[in-house]
GUGU-103302 format. One record per atom (N, C-alpha, C): residue in one letter; z, x, y. Coordinates in pm, whole numbers, padded with zeros to 5 digits, always signed. Layout:
N
AZXY...
This chain:
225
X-00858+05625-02402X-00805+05542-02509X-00700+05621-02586X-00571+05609-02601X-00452+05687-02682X-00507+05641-02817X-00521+05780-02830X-00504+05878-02972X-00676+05931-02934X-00754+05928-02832X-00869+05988-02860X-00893+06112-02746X-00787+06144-02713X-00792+06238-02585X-00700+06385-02617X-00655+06383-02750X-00562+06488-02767X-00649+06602-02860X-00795+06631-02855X-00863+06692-02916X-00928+06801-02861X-00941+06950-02879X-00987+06980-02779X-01182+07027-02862X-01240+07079-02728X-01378+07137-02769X-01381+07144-02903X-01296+07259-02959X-01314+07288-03092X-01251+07223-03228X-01184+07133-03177X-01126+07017-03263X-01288+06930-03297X-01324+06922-03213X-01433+06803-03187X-01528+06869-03275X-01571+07001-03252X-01698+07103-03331X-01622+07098-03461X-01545+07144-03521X-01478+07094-03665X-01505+07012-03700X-01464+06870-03651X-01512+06768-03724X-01654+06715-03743X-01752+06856-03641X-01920+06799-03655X-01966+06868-03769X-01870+06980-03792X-01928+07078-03902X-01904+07033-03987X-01740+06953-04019X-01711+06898-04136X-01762+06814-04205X-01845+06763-04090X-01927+06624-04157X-02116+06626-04189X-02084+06770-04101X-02282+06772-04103X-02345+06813-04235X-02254+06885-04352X-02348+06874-04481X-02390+06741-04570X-02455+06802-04635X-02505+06700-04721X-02380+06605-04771X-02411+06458-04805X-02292+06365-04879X-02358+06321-04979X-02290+06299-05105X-02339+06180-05213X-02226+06107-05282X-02321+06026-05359X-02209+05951-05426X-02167+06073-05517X-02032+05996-05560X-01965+06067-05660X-01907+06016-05774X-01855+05827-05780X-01842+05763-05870X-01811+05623-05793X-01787+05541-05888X-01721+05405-05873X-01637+05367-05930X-01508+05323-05906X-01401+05263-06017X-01404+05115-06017X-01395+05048-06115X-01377+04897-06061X-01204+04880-06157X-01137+04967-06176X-01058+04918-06261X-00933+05088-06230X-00829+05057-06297X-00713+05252-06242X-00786+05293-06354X-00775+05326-06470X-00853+05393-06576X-00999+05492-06565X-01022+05429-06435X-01188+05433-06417X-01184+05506-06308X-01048+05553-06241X-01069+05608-06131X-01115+05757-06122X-01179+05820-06056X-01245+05988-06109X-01124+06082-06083X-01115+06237-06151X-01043+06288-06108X-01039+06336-05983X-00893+06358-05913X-00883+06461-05816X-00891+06539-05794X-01001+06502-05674X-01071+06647-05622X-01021+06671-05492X-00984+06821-05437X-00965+06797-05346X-00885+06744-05245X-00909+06689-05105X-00824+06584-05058X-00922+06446-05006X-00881+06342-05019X-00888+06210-05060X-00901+06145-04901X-00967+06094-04851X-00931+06000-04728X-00999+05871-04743X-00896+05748-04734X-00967+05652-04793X-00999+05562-04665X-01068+05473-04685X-01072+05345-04537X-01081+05193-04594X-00963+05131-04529X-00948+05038-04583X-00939+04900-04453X-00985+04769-04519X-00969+04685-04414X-01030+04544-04408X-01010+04463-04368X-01077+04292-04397X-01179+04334-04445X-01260+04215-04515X-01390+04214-04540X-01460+04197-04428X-01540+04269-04426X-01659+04261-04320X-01631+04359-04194X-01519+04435-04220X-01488+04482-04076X-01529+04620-04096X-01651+04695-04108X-01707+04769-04097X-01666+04948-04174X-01661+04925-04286X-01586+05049-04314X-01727+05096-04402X-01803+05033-04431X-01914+05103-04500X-01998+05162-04395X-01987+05092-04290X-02120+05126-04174X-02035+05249-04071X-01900+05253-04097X-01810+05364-04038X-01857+05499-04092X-01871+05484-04268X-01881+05610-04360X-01990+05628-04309X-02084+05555-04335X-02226+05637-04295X-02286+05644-04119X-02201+05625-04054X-02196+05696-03885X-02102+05820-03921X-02010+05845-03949X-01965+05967-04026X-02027+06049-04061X-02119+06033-04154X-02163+06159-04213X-02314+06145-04153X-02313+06080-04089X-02474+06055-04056X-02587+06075-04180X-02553+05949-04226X-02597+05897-04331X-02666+05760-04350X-02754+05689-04297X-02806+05576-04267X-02729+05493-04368X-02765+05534-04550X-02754+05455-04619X-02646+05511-04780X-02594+05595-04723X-02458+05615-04818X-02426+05503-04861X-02334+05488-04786X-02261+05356-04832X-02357+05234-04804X-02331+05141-04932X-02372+05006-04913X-02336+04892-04778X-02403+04863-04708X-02346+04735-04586X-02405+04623-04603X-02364+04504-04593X-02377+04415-04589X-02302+04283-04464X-02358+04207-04438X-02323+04091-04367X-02213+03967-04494X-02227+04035-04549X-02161+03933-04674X-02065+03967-04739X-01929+03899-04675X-01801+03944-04718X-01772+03977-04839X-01730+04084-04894X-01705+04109-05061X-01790+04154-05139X-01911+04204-05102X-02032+04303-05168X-01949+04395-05193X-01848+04476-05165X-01779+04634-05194X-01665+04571-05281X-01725+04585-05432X-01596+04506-05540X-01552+04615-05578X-01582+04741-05591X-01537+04869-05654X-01445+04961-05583X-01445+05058-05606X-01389+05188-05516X-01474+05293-05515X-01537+05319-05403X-01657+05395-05397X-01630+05566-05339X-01658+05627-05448X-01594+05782-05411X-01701+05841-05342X-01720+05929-05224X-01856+06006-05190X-01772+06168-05149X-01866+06239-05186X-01799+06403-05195X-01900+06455-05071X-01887+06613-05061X-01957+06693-04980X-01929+06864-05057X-01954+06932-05007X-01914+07038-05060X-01808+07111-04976X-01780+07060-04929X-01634+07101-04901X-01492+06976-04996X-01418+07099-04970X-01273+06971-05078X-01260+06883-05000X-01320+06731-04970X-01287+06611-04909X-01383+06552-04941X-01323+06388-05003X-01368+06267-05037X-01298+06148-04983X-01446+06133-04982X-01413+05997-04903X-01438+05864-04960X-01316+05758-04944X-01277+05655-05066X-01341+05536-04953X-01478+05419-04977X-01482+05273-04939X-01411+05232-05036X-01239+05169-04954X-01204+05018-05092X-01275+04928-05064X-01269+04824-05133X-01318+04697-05107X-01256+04596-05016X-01292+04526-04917X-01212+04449-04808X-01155+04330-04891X-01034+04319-04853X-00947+04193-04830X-00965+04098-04753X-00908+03993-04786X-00914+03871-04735X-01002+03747-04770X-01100+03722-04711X-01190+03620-04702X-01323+03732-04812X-01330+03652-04899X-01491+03756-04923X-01534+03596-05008X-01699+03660-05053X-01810+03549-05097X-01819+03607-05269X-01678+03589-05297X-01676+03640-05431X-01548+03517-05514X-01550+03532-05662X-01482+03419-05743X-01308+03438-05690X-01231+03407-05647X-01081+03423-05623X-01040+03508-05720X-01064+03514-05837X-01004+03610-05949X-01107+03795-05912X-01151+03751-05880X-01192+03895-05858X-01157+03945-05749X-01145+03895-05658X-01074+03901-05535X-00936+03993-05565X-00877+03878-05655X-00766+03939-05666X-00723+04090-05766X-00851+04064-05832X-00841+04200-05942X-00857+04295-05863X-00992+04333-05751X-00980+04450-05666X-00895+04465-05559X-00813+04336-05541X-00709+04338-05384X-00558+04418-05506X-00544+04389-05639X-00456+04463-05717X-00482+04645-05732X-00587+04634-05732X-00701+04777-05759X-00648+04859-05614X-00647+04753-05556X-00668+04880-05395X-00467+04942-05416X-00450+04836-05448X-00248+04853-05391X-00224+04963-05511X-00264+04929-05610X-00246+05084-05764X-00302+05195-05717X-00410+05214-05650X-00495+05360-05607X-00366+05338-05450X-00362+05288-05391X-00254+05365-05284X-00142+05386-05294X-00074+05315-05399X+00036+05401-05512X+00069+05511-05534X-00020+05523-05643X-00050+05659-05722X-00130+05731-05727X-00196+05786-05575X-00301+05881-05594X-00235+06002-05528X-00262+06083-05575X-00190+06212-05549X-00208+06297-05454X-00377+06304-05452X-00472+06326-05401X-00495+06284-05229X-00431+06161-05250X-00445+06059-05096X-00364+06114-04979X-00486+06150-04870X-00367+06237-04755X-00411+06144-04650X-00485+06030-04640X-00444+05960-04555X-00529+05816-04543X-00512+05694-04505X-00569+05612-04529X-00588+05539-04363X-00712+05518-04329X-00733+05462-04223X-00794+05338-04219X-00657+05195-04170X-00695+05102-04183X-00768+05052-04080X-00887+04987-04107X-00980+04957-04012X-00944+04807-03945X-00923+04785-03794X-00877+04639-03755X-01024+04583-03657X-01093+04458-03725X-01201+04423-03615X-01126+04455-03450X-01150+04477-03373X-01107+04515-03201X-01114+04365-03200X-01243+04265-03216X-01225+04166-03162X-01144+04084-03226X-01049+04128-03308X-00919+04063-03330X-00814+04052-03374X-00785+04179-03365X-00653+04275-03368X-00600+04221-03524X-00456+04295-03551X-00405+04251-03671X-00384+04140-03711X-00377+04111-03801X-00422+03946-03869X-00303+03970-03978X-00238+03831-04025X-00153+03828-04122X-00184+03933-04298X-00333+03890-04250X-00396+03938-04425X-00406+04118-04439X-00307+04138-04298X-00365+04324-04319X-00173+04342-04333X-00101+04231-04295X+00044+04266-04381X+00076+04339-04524X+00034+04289-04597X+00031+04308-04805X-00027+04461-04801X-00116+04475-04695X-00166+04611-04742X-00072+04745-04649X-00033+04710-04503X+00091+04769-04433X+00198+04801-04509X+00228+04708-04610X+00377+04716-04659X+00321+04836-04762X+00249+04794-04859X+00201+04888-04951X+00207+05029-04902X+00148+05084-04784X+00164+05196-04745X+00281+05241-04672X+00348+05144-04650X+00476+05198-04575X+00543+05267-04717X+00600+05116-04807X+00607+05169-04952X+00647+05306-05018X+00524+05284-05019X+00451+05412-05074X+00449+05574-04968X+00480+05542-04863X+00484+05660-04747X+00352+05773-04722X+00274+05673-04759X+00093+05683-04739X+00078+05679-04571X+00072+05820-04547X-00021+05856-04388X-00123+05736-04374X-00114+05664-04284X-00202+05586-04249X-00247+05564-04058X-00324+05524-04028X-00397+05510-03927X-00471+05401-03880X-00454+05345-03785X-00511+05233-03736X-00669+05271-03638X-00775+05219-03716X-00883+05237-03661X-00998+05092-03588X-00988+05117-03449X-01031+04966-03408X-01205+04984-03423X-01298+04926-03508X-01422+04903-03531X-01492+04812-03422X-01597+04787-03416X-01646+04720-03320X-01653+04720-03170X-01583+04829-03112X-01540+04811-03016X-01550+04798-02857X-01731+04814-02883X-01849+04774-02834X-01877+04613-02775X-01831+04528-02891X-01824+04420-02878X-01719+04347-02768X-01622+04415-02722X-01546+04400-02660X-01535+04475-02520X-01479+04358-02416X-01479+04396-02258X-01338+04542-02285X-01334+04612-02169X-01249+04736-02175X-01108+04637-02183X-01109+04521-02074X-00982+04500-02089X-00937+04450-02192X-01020+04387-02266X-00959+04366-02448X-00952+04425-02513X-00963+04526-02476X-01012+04669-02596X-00847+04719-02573X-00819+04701-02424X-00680+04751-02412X-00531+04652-02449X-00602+04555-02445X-00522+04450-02521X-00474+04497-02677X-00609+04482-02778X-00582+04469-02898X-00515+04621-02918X-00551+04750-02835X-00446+04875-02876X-00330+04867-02811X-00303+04799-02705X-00154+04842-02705X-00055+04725-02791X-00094+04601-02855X-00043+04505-02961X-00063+04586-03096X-00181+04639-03107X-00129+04704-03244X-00051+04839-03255X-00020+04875-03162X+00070+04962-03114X+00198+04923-03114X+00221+04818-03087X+00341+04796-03025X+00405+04732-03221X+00286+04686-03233X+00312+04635-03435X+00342+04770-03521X+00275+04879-03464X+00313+05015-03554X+00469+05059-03567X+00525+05023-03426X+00618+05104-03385X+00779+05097-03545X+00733+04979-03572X+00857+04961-03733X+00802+05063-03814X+00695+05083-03847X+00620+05119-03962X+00616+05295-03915X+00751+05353-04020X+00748+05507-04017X+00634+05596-04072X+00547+05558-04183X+00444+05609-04232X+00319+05594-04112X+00295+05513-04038X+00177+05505-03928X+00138+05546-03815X+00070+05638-03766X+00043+05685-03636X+00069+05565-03555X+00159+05674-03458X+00209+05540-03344X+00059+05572-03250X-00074+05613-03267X-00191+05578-03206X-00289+05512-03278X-00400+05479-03173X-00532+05412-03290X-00640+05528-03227X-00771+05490-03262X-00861+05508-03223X-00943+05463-03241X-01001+05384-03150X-01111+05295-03078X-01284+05364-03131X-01320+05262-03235X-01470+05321-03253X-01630+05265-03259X-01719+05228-03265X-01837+05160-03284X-01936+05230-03363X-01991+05178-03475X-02058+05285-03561X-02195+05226-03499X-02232+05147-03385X-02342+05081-03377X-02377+05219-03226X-02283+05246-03174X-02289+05357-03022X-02227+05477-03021X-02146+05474-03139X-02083+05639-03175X-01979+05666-03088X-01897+05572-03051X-01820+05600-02980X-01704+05595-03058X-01595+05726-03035X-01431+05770-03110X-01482+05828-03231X-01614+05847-03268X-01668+05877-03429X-01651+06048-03398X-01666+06108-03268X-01569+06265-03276X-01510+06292-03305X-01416+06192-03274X-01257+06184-03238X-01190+06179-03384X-01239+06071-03462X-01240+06043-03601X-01253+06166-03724X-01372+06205-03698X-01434+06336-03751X-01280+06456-03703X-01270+06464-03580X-01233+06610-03517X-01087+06596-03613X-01000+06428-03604X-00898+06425-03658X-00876+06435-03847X-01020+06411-03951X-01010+06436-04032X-01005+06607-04051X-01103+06655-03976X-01089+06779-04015X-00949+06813-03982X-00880+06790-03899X-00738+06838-03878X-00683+06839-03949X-00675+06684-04064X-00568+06660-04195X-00618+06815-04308X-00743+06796-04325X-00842+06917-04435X-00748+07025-04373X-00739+07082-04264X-00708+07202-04262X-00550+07196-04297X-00479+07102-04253X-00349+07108-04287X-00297+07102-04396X-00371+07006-04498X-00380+06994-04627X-00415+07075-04715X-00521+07147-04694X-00578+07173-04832X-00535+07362-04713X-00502+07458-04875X-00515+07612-04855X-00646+07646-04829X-00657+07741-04719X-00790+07822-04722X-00865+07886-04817X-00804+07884-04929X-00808+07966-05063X-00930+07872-05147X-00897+07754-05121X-00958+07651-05184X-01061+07584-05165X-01102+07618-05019X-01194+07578-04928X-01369+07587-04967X-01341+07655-05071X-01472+07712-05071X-01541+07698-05176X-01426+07566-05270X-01438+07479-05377X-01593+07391-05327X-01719+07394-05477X-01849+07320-05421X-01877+07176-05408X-01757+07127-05491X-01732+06970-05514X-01681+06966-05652
């Protein structure tokens, strides 16, 4: 699958180490005022409602119940910060689109997400999550532009992908591929994942630790949270 084959042994062990300590929460914002300071470096995951970015975090850190999941579009109204003791946090926004919440709130946290990918300073990369079983959708436009924008590292991450035969799997990456190719801020790869079989969740891991090391000085590393 392109973008999950360019890692080697010890790319892969990085990202098991990076992820095998302890995680907790660290705050919630529901509002910019409210957002915590910067710590660190920032990786956020963003993406429809329902398309798996809470159940991503906690196959990540192997964490059953970090993050909140639900079957019910729009339970994640906040911005949910979780730390480790190493400098990296990790941001659940709240999904766009369709959720089981009042339209005005909808729109207060779909405003919330576009101000934190603005102006966070902190933010070294944002990985938008696309269901596999159905590639980019009009409603993940508003949030593309925002990061082009803004010239926010971003990443296309296909969830579910389990659910899907190989040959659709190769469908929906080489179309959202072929949708990246305008967009200068976006890895012209994805990577293909399932938090239900652990599959690309190496790959995921091996590539955050890559940003950490590139990002943040060794000097700093050894910051406790």
């Amino acid at each position: 699958m392109s973008g999950q084959n360019d890692f080697s042994a010890a790319d892969i062990e990085a990202g098991r180490r990076l992820f095998a300590g302890d995680w907790s929460f660290l705050s919630a914002a529901g509002t910019a005022n409210s957002l915590p300071l910067g710590q660190g470096l920032e990786v956020a995951f963003a993406g429809r409602s329902n398309v798996g970015k809470s159940s991503l975090i906690n196959t990540l850190t192997g964490r059953r119940a970090l993050a909140r999941t639900s079957n019910t579009p729009g339970r994640t109204q906040q911005l949910i910060f979780f730390r480790s003791a190493r400098p990296l946090v990790l941001v659940d926004l709240p999904g766009y689109g369709y959720a089981a919440a009042a339209k005005s709130k909808v729109a207060a946290w779909t405003q919330l997400i576009h101000e934190y990918l603005q102006g966070r300073a902190v933010l070294g990369r944002v990985y938008l999550l696309i269901d596999a079983r159905h590639g980019l959708k009009s409603a993940d436009e508003p949030l593309l532009d925002t990061l082009g924008k803004a010239a926010v590292s971003h990443q296309i991450v296909l969830t579910k992908c389990d659910q899907v035969s190989a040959a659709d799997l190769a469908a929906c990456t080489e179309a959202t591929m072929a949708a990246l190719k305008k967009r200068s801020a976006a890895f012209p790869e994805t990577i293909a994942t399932s938090s239900r079989t652990g599959t690309g969740i190496p790959e995921l891991r091996a590539a955050i630790a890559r940003l950490l090391n590139e990002r943040v000085r060794p000097s700093n590393t050894s910051r406790s949270g």
